[in-house]
N, C-alpha and C positions, 0 to 999 in steps of 0.2 A: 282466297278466291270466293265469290258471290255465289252461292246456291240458290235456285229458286224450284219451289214447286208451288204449279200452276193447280187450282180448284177451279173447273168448269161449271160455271152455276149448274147444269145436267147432272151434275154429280152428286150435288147435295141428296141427304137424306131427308124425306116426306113422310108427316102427320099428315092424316087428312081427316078428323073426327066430325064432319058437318061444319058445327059450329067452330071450329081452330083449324086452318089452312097454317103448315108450319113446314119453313126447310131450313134444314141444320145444316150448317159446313163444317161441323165436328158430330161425334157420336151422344147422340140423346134422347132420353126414352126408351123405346123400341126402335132405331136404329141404332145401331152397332158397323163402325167398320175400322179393324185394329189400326187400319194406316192410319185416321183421322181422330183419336183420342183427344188431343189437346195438341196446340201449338204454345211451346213454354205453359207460361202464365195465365193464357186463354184460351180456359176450356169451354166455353159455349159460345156459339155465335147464330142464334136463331133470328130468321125473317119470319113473322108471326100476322098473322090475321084474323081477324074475331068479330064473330055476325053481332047482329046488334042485340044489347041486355043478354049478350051468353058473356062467361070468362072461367077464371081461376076459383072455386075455393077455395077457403082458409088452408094454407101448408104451411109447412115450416120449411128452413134456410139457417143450416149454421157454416162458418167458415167458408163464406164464399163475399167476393162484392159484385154486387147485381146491378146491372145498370140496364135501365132502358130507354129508347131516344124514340120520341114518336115520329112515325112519318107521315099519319095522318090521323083524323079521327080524334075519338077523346076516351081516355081509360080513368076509371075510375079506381082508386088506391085505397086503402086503409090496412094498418097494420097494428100487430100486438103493444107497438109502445105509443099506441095514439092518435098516429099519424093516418090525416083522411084527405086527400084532395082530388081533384080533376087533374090530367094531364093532356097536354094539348101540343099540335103541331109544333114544331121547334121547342119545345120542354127537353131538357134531359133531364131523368132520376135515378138516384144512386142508394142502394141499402146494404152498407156495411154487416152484412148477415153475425157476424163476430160467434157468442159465444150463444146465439139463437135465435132466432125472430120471426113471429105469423105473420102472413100477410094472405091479399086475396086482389085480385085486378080482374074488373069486368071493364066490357064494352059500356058506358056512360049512353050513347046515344040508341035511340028507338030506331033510328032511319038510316043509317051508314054504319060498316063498317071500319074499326079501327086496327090500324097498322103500324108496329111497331118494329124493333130490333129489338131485341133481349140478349147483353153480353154477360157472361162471368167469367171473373178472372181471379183464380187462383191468390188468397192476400201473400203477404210475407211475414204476418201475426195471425196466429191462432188466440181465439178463445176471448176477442178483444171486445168491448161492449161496442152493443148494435147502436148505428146510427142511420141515419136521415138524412136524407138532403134534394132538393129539387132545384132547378133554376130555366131561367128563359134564356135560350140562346138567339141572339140576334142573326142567322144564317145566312144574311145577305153579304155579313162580314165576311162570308168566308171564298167568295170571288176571288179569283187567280191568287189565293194564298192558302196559306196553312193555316186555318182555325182551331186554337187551343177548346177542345171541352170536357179534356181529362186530363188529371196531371196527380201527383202525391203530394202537392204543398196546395193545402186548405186556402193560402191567401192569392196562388197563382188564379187565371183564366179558367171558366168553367166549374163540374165538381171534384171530390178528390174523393181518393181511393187510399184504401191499405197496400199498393203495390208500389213500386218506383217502373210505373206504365204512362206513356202520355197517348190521350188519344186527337185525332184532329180531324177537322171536316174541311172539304175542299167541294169549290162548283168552279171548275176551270172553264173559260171560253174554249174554244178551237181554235187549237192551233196553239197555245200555248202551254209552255212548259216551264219547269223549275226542278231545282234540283233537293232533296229532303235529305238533310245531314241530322242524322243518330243524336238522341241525349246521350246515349251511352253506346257504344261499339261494338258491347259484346251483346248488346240486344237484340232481337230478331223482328223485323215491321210483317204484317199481316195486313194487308190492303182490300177491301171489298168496297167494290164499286155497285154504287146505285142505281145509277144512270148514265146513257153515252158510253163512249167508249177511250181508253187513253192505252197507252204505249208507255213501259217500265222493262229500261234496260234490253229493251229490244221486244218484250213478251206483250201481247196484244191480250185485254181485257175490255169485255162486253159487260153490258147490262147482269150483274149478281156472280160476275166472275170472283173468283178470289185469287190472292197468289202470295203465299210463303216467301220473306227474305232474310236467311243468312250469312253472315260473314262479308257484311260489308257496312263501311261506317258513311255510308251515302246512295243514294237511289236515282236514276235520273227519270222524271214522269213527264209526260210528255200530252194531253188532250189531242185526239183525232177527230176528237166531236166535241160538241158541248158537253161535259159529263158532272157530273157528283158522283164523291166518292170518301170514303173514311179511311183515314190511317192510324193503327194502331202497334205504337211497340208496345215490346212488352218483354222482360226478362226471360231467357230461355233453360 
């Protein structure tokens, strides 16, 4: 039988350092809350904001794959193994953190604010050399369907990752629905909605809601508004 638990975007945990407006729907930083540790494979799932020419200093990252999907704005990258670019609206970026890796992400622009997602997820190889990878996602593709822009096979849709996780992007019209069938059935999906609002197996999600699903090898979703929204399995 289907288990679900519901994350009320109210729920989330808040940075608020001036310059990074940040809310976590798992435990990070200085928020702590033992229910919300990780879900499986995905331990971080930060909605991040950053004033203009503030960001990250150089840190380090081992054993994790980091990925981040802008939603607005433009961030600026550069890391220990070379890698320097801009990232822009519909970009996703992926850094296989492996067996170590600097990096440092600022805001790019003088005049607006840049807004991103920041996930990591748990790999299923330790210790593996760090990689790279950036790509344009075309997101108009992803209208009443399921948008591949994560998977674990480098030559599928999207980037790829050290996990057997697929992630997908969806802008459903209203009123419309479909049904999302499992790569794998003992996976569990983690759904967070961006915008509008849709209907999953009866549970009603708003704007930055979230909502846990186990033990079912298909999900029925349903748009009560125009919405965006992300789906993520991910090995439990």
């Amino acid at each position: 039988m289907a288990k679900f638990n519901f994350h009320p975007a109210a729920s989330r945990g808040q940075t608020d350092l001036g310059w990074l407006k940040s809310h976590h729907s798992f435990s990070f930083g200085g928020y702590t809350d033992v229910n919300k540790m990780h879900f499986g494979a995905l331990r971080v799932l930060n909605d991040d904001m950053v004033t203009m020419g503030m960001g990250f200093s150089p840190h380090r990252h081992e054993n994790m794959e980091i990925i981040s999907i802008l939603l607005s704005g433009e961030l600026a990258h550069s890391d220990s193994m070379g890698n320097g670019s801009v990232i822009t609206k519909g970009d996703i970026q992926v850094m296989s953190a492996g067996s170590g890796i600097e990096h440092s992400e600022f805001n790019h622009s003088k005049t607006t604010t840049v807004e991103f997602l920041q996930i990591w997820v748990i790999p299923n190889l330790m210790n593996i050399e760090p990689r790279y990878d950036q790509q344009a996602i075309d997101f108009e593709n992803a209208t009443n369907c399921f948008l591949q822009i994560v998977s674990p096979n480098k030559n599928d849709s999207g980037v790829s990752i050290q996990q057997d996780a697929w992630f997908y992007w969806s802008i459903f019209e209203s009123g419309f629905e479909r049904e999302y069938v499992f790569k794998n059935n003992i996976n569990g999906l983690y759904i967070f909605v961006l915008s509008g609002k849709i209907e999953v197996c009866g549970q009603e999600l708003a704007t930055r809601d979230g909502l846990e699903i186990l033990g079912s090898p298909h999900v029925h979703i349903k748009a009560t508004s125009q919405a965006e929204f992300l789906l993520m399995e991910v090995p439990i």
